[in-house]
N, C-alpha and C positions, 0 to 999 in steps of 0.2 A: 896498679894505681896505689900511690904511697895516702898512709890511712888519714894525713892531714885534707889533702884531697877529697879523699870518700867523706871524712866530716860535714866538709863543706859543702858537698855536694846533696845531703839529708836533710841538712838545715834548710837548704833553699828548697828542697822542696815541698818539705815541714810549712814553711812561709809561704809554699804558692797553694797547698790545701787547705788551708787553717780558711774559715769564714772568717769575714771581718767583725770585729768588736762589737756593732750594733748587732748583727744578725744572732749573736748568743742570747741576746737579751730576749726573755720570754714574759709573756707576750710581747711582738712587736709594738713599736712606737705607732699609735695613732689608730693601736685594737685593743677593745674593751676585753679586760680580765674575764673573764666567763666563767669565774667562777662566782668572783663578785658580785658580777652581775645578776645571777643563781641567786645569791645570795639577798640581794634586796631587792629581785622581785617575787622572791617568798616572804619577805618584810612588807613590800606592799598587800601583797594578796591577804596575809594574815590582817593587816591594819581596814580594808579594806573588809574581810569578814566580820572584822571587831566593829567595824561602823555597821554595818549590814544589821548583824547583833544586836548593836543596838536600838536603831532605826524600827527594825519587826516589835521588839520589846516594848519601844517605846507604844507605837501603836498597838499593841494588842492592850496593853495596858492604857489606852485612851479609848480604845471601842468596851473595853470590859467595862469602863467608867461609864462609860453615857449608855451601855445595855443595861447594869446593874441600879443606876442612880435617875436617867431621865426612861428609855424606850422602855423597860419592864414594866414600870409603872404605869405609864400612860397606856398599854396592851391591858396592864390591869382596873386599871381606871380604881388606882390609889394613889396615895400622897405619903409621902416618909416625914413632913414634914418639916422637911432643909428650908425650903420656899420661903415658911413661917419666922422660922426662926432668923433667917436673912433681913427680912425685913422689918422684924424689932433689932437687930442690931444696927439697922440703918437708921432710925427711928433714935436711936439713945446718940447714934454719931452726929445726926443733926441738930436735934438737941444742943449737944456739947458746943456745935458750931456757933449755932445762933447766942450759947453764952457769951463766948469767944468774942463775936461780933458788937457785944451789945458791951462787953468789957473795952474795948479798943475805942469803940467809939466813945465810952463814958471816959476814959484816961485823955482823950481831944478836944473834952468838952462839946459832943457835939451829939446829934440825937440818932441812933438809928434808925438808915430809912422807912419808913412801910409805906409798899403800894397799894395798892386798891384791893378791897380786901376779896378774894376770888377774881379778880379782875373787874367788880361788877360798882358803878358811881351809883349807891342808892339814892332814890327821887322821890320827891312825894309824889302822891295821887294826882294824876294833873287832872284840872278844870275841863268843864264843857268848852267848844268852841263860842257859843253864847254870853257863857260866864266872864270867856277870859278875855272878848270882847267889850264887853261891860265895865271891867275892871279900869281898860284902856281908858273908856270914855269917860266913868266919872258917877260916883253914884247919882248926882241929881241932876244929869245926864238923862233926859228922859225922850227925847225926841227920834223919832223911828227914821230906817232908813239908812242910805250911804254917810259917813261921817269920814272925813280926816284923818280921827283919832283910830278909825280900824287898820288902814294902812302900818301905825305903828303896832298894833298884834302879830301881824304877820312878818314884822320885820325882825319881832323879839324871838318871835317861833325857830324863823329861820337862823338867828346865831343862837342861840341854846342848842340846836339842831348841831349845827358844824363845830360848836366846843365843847360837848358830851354826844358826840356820836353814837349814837347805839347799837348801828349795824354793824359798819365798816372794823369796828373791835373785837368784832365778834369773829373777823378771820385773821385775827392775828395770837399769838402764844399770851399763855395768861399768866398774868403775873402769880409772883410768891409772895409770900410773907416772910419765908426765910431762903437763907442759899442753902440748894442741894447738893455743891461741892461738883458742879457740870458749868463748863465751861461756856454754853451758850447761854444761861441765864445767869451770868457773873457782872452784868453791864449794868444791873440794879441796883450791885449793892458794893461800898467800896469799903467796907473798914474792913479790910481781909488783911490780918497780920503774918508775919513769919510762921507762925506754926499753922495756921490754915492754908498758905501756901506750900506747903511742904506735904501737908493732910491730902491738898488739891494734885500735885503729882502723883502719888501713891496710889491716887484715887485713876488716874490717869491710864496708870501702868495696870492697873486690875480689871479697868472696864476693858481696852484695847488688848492688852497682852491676855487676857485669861476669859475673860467674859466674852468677848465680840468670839474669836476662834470656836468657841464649845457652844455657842448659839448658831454661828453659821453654819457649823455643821449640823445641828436638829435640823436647823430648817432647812438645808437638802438633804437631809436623809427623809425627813417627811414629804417635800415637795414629790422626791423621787419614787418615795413609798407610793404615794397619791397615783400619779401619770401610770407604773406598774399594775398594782393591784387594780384599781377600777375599769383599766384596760381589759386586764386578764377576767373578772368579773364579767364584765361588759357580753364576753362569748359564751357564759351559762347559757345552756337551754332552759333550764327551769326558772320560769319566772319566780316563785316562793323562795327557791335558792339563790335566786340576784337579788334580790331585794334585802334579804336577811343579812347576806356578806357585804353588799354594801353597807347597810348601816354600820354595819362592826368595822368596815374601812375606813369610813369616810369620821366614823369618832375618830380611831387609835390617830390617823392622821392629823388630825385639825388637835387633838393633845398632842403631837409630836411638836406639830408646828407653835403651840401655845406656851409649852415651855422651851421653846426658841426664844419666847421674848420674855421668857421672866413672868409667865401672867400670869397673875394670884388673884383669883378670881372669887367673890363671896356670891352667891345666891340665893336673893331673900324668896319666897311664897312659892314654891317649886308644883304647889298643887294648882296654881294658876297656868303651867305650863303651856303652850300652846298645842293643838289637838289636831288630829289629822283633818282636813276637809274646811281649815281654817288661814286667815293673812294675819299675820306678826309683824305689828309698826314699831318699831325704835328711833329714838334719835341717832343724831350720824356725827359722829368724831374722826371717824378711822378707819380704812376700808379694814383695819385689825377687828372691829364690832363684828364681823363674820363669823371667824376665830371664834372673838367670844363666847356668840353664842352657839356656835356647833359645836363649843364644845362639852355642850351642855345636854344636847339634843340636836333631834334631825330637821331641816329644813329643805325647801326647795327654792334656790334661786332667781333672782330675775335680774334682766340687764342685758347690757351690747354685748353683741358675741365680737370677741375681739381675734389678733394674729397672732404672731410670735408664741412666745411662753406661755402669756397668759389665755390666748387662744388654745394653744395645746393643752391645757391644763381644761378650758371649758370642754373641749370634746371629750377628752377621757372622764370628765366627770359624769356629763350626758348619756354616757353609754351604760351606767349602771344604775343610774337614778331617775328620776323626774325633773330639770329645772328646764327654764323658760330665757334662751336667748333672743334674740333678735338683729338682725340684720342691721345698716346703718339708715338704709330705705324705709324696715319698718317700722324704729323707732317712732317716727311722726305720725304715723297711722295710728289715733287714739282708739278708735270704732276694731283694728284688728288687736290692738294691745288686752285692751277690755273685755275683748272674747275668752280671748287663750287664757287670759289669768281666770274670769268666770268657768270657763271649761275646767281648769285644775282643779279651782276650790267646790266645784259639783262634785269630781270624784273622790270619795273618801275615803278613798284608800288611800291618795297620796299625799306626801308630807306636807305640812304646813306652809304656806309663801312667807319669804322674809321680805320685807320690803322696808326701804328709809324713805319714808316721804317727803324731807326737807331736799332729797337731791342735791346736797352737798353736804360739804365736812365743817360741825361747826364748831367751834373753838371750847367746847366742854363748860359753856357757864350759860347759856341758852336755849330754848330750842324754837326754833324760825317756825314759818307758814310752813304747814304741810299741802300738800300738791292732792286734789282732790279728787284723781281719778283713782287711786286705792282702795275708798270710803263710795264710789259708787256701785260696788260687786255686791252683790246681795250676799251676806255671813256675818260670821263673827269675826270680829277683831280684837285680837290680842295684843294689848300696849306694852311695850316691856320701855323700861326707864336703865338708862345708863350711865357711869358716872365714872371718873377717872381720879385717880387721887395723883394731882401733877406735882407733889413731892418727890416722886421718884421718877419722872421724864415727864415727858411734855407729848401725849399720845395723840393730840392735834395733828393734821395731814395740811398744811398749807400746798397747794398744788399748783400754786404758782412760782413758789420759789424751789420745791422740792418733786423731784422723779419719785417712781415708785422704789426704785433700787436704793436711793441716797435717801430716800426717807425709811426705811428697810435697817437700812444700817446703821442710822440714827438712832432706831428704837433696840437693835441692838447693844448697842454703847450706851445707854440710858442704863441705869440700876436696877431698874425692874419697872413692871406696866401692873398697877396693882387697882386693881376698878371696883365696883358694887354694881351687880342687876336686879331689879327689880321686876319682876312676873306680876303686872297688875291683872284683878279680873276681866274676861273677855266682856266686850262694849257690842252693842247693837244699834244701831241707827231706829228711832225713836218717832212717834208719830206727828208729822208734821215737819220734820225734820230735813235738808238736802244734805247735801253731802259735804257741803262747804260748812255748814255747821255742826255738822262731825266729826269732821276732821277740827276744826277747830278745840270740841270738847273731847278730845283723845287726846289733843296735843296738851290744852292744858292739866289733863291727870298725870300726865308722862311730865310733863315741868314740877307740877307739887309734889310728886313721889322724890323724882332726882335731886330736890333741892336749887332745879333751872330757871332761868327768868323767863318767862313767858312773850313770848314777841311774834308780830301780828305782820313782821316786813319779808321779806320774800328772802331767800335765802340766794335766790338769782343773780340778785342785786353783787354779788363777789365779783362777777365777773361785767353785766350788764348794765347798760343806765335806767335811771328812773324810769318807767314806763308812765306814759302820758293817762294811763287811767288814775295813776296816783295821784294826780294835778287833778283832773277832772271831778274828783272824788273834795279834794278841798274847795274846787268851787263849787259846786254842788250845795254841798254843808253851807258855806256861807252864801248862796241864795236861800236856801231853806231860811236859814236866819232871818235877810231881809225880807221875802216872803211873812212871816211869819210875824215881825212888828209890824208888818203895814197893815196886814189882813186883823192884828189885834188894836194896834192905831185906828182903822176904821170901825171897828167895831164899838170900842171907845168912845168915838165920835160919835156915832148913830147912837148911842143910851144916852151922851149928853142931852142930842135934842131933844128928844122922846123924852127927857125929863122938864125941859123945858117947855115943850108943847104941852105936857102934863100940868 
């Protein structure tokens, strides 16, 4: 074979061995590099540690905060107080506002507003029903009996009545005197300039972003505290040793849960406190007055034993303490209510009953009829007076417009819940005395302590209509009246003749 030949014949098949052009290329067309790949999925893992990192960090530095600054405390049943100082610089901020306000509106010419001072239309003394009939008719008006002119008494009564209400206000939020920079009481007041708008953001971003977050965490870390510990409690054998650790549970919880909501609590007559084998009336704002006061001291409960949460919440409380639920059955059974509360307050060993005799939440400037099966238990009664200073929220429970959850959250997002109690000395029912006029004169010492308006109408009335005894009671009164000129009109008569026959 001549060597041009053999060239040729190498070359071809050099050319038929050789891979084609794609197939040198490494890695193939439409496979992931692997080493790359290596390579940024040790960039993810690392970035992914670096979040992890931080995420733990973060947290451990958010439970170290609220171990160190709210649960140590409250375990200790001390105060650093942060609390105090919070709310003088709330205090100087509102302040500043109401300058603000009072400047804007003076640059408009124009007045700013003020509503009702406490929410409350002060009235004079009203007249007898006799008097004010009298007034109608005319002083030289002297003739006894049905007249005319009484129809108008009762007409005046009735619109005085429906344009200064005194009840129906009494379950609605109370007014300010000044803005607290909360966007539900901002409908009162308009001279709000650029820089209180701006103040009122800020304000926005601190209650939701930083406040709501670190309250809703106290309050389940309490709530859960609560449900655990009184459960575990609950399976002591020794009665002396359930009793002891409940108390010590049922405080540090009810502080857990109390600075959840910011509540700066002052305590006036502490030596008045209520006494074991004793019932504790307060007025009622807020199923939070619980809170309040336990967290002051130990109480025993009463009320419907409910389902859900807050059912779960009564039974584990039940199992290491004393309170008094009831069924939805025997709520109405007054004769078996009566008992059980009488049975607790004989034994004196256990804690006090709390009880709100108005049976409903009243808008923090009053306190309504108290419900007179409370005052018929034979003991002592302990009045405590409660007061709310609605500068800094609005601790009212309307339960018509608001859930227990979305009013929860409400007094979360408020700036703080800052109140006064008052521990008036224990009352006893008096000789001659029923119950309905005891409760009367409890109700009014609990009104003069708080600085509350004293009111005689049923607290019922929130939900109910007038009851027909209330009607009956105004006629009544104005027969007595009539009665009472006729039988003096005859009498009258009878000494004219007898002076005449004389």
């Amino acid at each position: 074979m001549c060597p041009l030949m053999g060239l040729l014949l190498c070359n071809q098949i050099i050319v038929q061995v050789q891979p084609p052009v794609h197939a040198m290329i490494w890695p193939p067309v439409g496979m992931e590099n692997p080493i790359v790949a290596c390579c940024q999925k040790v960039r993810r893992t690392a970035a992914q540690c670096q979040r992890s990192r931080c995420l733990s960090i973060s947290i451990t530095v958010w439970l170290t905060f609220l171990l160190v600054f709210f649960l140590a405390p409250a375990v200790l049943g001390v105060s650093l107080g942060l609390h105090r100082l919070y709310v003088a610089t709330l205090l100087n901020v509102f302040e500043w506002v109401t300058l603000q306000m009072k400047m804007t509106a003076k640059e408009k010419n124009q007045q700013l507003d003020k509503p009702w001072r406490n929410g409350i239309i002060a009235k004079e003394a009203s007249l007898s029903l006799q008097q004010g009939i009298q007034g109608f008719r005319g002083p030289s008006n002297c003739r006894s009996g049905f007249q005319v002119a009484d129809i108008l008494y009762f007409c005046h009564s009735g619109v005085e009545s429906i344009v200064d209400d005194e009840v129906t206000k009494r379950f609605s939020a109370q007014e300010l005197e000044s803005w607290n920079l909360l966007t539900r009481s901002r409908c009162h007041f308009r001279h709000v300039g650029p820089q209180l708008t701006v103040l009122w953001a800020l304000g926005i971003l601190i209650r939701y972003g930083v406040l709501l977050p670190l309250r809703a965490t106290l309050a389940a870390t309490g709530i859960i505290l609560l449900l655990i510990l009184t459960t575990l409690v609950g399976f002591l054998p020794s009665r002396r040793l359930r009793f002891f650790l409940s108390q010590k549970v049922h405080l540090t919880c009810y502080r857990i849960c109390a600075r959840s909501l910011a509540a700066i609590v002052t305590y006036h007559n502490r030596e008045n406190k209520p006494k074991n084998g004793g019932i504790c009336v307060a007025n009622h704002t807020t199923p939070i007055d619980v809170i309040i006061l336990a967290n002051d001291g130990r109480y025993s409960l009463v009320g419907q034993a409910h389902q859900g949460l807050l059912g779960m919440v009564q039974r584990a409380m039940a199992k290491s303490t004393h309170h008094i639920w009831f069924e939805r059955s025997e709520v109405k059974d007054r004769h078996l209510v009566a008992k059980r509360l009488s049975d607790h307050v004989a034994d004196k060993t256990k804690q006090p009953i709390l009880i709100f005799p108005e049976g409903t939440c009243i808008n923090n400037t009053s306190v309504m009829m108290f419900r007179k099966g409370s005052f018929e238990i034979s003991g002592a009664v302990h009045p405590v007076a409660i007061k709310y200073d609605p500068r800094f929220g609005d601790a009212f429970w309307d339960s018509s417009k608001f859930g227990m959850v979305s009013y929860l959250l409400r007094m979360m997002s408020s700036w703080a819940m800052v109140c006064s109690v008052w521990y008036l000395p224990p009352m006893s029912r008096e000789g001659g005395e029923d119950a309905v006029q005891f409760a009367n004169r409890v109700k009014a010492a609990i009104a003069a302590q708080g600085g509350l308006v004293d009111l005689n109408w049923d607290g019922g009335l929130k939900r109910a209509k007038v009851k027909e005894a209330y009607k009956e009671e105004q006629q009544r009164l104005y027969s007595k009246v009539l009665v009472s000129e006729l039988t003096q009109g005859g009498d009258d008569k009878h000494s004219k003749e007898e002076n005449l026959e004389g």
